[in-house]
C-alpha positions in Angstrom: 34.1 -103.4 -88.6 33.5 -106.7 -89.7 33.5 -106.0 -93.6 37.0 -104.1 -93.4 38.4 -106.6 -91.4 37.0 -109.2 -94.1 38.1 -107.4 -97.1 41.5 -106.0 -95.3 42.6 -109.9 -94.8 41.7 -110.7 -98.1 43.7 -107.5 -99.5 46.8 -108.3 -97.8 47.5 -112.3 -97.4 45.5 -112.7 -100.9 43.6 -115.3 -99.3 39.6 -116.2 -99.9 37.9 -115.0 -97.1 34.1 -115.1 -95.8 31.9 -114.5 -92.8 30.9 -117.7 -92.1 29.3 -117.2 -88.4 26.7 -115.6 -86.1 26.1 -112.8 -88.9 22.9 -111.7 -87.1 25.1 -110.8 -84.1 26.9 -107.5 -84.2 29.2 -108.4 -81.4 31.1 -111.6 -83.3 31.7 -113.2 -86.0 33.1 -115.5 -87.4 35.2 -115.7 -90.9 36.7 -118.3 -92.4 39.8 -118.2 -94.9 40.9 -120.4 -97.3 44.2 -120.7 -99.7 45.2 -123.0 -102.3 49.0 -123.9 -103.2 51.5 -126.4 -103.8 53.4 -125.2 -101.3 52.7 -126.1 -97.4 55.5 -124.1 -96.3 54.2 -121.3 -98.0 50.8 -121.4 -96.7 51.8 -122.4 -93.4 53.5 -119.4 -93.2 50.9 -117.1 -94.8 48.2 -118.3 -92.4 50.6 -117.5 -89.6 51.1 -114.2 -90.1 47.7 -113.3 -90.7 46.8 -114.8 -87.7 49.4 -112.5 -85.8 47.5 -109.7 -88.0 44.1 -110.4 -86.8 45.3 -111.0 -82.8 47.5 -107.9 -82.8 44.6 -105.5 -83.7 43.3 -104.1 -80.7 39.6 -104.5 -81.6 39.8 -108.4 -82.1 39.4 -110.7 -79.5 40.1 -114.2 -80.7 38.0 -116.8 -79.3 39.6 -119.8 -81.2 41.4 -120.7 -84.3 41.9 -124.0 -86.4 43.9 -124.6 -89.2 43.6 -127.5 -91.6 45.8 -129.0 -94.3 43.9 -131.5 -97.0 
């Protein structure tokens, strides 16, 4: 589940994305998810909906979430 959620994110949002957490443990995870542009609006806005992708899908629990701007 972990893979297709992985490779689902980064096949939608075209985003960089990797499991970056607790890989040993089959009951989380943890991936992280990067994006580069020019464009704060844009990314602000991509990040947003694929967090509302990842929290509407019924097998995901989100623990936390952080975005970060350089």
């Amino acid at each position: 589940m972990v893979h297709s959620l992985r490779d689902r994110i980064r096949a939608r949002f075209q985003v960089s994305a990797a499991e970056t957490g607790y890989q040993n443990d089959r009951r989380m995870t943890e991936i992280s998810v990067a994006l580069v542009t020019s464009d704060a609006k844009l990314a602000d806005s991509i990040l947003t909906r694929l967090d509302e992708a990842v929290s509407s899908d019924p097998r995901v629990f989100v623990v936390e979430r952080e975005i970060g701007h350089l």
